[in-house]
N, C-alpha and C positions, 0 to 999 in steps of 0.2 A: 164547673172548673175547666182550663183550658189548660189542655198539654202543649201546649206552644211552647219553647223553651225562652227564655229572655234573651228578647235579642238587643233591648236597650239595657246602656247602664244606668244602674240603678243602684237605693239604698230603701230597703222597708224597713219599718218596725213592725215588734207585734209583741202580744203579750197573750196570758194567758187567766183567766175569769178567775177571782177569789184564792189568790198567787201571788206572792211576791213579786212575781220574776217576770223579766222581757227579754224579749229576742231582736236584732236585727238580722238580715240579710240584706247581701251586698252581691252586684253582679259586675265585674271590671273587664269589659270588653271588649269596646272601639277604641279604649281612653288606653287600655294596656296595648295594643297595636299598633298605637300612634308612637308609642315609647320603643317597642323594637324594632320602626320603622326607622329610625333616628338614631339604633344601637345595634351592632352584631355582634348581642352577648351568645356567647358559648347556653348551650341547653340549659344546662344546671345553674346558670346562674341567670340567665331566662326567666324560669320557673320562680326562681327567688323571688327576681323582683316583682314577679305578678303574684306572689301571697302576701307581699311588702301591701302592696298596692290595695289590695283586698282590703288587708289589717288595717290599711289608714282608711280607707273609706267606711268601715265599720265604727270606728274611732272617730269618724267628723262627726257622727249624730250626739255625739256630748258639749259638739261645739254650738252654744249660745247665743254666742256675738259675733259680731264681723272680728274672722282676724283668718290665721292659719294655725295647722298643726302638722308636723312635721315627726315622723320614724325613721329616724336613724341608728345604723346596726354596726357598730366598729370594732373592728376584728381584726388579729395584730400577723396575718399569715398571709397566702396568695390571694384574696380576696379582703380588701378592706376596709369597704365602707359598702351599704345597701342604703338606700334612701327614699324616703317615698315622701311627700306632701298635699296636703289639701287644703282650700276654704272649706269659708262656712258655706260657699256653694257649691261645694259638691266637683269641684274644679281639680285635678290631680296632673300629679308630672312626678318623675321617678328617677334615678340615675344607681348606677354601679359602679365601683373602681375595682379593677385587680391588675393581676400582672400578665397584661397581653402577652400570648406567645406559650401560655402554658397549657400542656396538655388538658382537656378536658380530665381525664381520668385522677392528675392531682388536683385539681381544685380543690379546697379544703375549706368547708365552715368551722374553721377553730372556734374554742369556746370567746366568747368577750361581750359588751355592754352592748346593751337595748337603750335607747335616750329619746324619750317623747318630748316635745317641744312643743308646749301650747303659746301663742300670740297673738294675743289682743291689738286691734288695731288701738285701739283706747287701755289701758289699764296696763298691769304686772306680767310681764312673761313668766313662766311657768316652766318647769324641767323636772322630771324624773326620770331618774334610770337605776335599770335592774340588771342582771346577769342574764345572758342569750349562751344556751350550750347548743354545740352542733348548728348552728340557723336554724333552731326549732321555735319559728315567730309565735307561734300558737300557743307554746309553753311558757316562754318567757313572759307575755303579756297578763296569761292566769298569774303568773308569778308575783307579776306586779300589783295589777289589782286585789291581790291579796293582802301582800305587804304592805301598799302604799294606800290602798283607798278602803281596804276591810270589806270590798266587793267579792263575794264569792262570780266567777266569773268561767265559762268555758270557751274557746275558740275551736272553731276549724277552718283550715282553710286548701284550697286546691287550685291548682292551674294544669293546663294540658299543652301550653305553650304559646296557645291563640285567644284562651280566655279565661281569668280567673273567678274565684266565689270566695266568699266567706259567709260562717253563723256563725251568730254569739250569742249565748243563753246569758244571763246577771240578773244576779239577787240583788233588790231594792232594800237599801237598810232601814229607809222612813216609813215601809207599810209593814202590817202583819198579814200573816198569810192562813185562811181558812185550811189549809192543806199542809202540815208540814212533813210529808213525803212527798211533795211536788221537785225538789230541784232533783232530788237522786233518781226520781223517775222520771223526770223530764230531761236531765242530762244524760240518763243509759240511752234513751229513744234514741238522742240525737248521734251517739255514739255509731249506732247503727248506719249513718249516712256512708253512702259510698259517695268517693270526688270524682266521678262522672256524672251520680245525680246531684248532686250540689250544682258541679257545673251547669249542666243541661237540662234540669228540670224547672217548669216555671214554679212561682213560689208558692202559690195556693194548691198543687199538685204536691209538692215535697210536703209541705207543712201537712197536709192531709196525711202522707202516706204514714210519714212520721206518729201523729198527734191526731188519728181520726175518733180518739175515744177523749178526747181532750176539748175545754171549750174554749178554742184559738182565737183571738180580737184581731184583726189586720189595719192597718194606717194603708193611707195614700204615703207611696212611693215619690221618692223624691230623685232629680235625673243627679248624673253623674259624667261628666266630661275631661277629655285631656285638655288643660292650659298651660302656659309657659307665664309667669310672670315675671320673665326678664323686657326689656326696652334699652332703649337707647338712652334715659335720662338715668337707669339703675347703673349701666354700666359707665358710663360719665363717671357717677358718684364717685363709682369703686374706684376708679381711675383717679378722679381726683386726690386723693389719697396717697398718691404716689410720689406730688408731686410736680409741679412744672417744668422743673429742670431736665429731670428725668425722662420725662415723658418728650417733653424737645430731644433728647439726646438722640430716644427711641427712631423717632420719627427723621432724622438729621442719618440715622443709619439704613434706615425700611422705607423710607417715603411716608409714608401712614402705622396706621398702629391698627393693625387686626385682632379681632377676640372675636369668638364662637361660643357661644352660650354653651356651657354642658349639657345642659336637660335638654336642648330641642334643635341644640346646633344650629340657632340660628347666626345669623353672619354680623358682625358690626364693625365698624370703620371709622376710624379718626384722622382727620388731614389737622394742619397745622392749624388751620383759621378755628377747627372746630375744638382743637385743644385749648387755645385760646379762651374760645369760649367759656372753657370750666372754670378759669380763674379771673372773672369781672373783678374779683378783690384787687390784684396783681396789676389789671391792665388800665384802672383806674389810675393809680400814681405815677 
């Protein structure tokens, strides 16, 4: 086994021999970087979004099909939305809203909803939401899988400000388990983890330390990166939407019509001929 600590991102599985239960881990590193490179979130709300970010990248290994799944955390005080997204590749981008200008020391995770968002490039979107107190993402999520899926479920998660982790232990409803003192000994173990070794330990080093009387199954690791899926044709759309007129008005006042993506702040630009463009319907008659 190699102490090397993860320096790529990642997502493993693993499970545990004659057990109901699996584990993933998740390591959010270059992908979380590239998101504070883009954002000069206050500490505390830093941190947030790198356990946001964890929590969904633990949450893509349920995803099946090509689509996304989205964690969103809405809070009705100086912080009010936390957001995090992924594909089913493994692809992530994050954002924060609060109210610039306010001391770090008020910033407040009021209590308010957790709202997962699964979508299918094919089929039914999907939405649940449960109650989030304090920004306690790790809570709220047992919370959910409890109530909503009858998954017994434990999370952890950690960030340091440059790189986050998350575990998650879950109890499989469809098998039986030769052991049925396994989840409570296997969840006090993990209890045990301190969030510097989450962070900085590689994974067959932790899982040992943890579980070295245990018989642990490990999977091929699957990678993890920062993506932006806005374009120039998404934001057209959303524009379209607006309107012709409107959008002439804009442009008749600004010269062009600026928009900056929120998640990656990239730049995009509309001149007259290319507003045009959005309405072939309009410019046909």
């Amino acid at each position: 086994m190699s102490d090397t600590p993860n320096s790529a991102d990642s997502l493993q599985r693993f499970s545990f021999d004659n057990t109901n239960i699996r584990g993933e881990l998740a390591h959010v590193n270059a992908s979380y970087r590239e998101v504070l490179k883009r954002h000069q979130y206050p500490t505390r709300i830093a941190k947030a979004v790198g356990e946001l970010m964890a929590a969904t990248a633990l949450l893509s290994a349920n995803l099946k099909f090509t689509g996304r799944l989205t964690l969103q955390i809405r809070l009705p005080g100086n912080i009010s939305l936390l957001q995090a997204e992924t594909s089913d590749q493994g692809q992530l981008r994050a954002i924060a809203r609060y109210e610039e200008g306010t001391e770090e020391s008020e910033l407040s995770f009021d209590d308010g909803q957790m709202i997962i968002t699964v979508e299918p490039e094919v089929g039914q979107r999907y939405q649940g939401i449960t109650l989030i107190k304090g920004g306690n993402v790790a809570g709220a999520l047992e919370d959910y899988f409890e109530q909503s899926e009858q998954l017994g479920s434990r999370f952890w998660l950690a960030c340091d400000g440059q790189n986050a982790a998350g575990f998650m232990l879950q109890q499989m409803p469809s098998e039986q388990s030769d052991d049925p003192d396994a989840w409570d000994r296997l969840t006090h173990l993990a209890s045990t983890i301190k969030e510097e070794e989450l962070i900085n330990l590689n994974n067959d080093v932790l899982l040992h330390r943890l579980y070295h009387e245990e018989q642990v199954r490990t999977y091929p690791a699957s990678e993890l990166s920062f993506f932006c899926t806005c374009s120039k044709d998404r934001i057209g759309n959303a524009l379209h939407q607006l309107g012709k007129d409107e959008l002439m008005q804009i442009i008749e006042e600004q010269g062009k019509i600026s928009i900056n993506c929120d998640f990656c702040k990239q730049a995009y630009s509309f001149d007259k001929e290319q507003v045009n463009e959005l309405f072939p319907e309009q410019n046909l008659q």
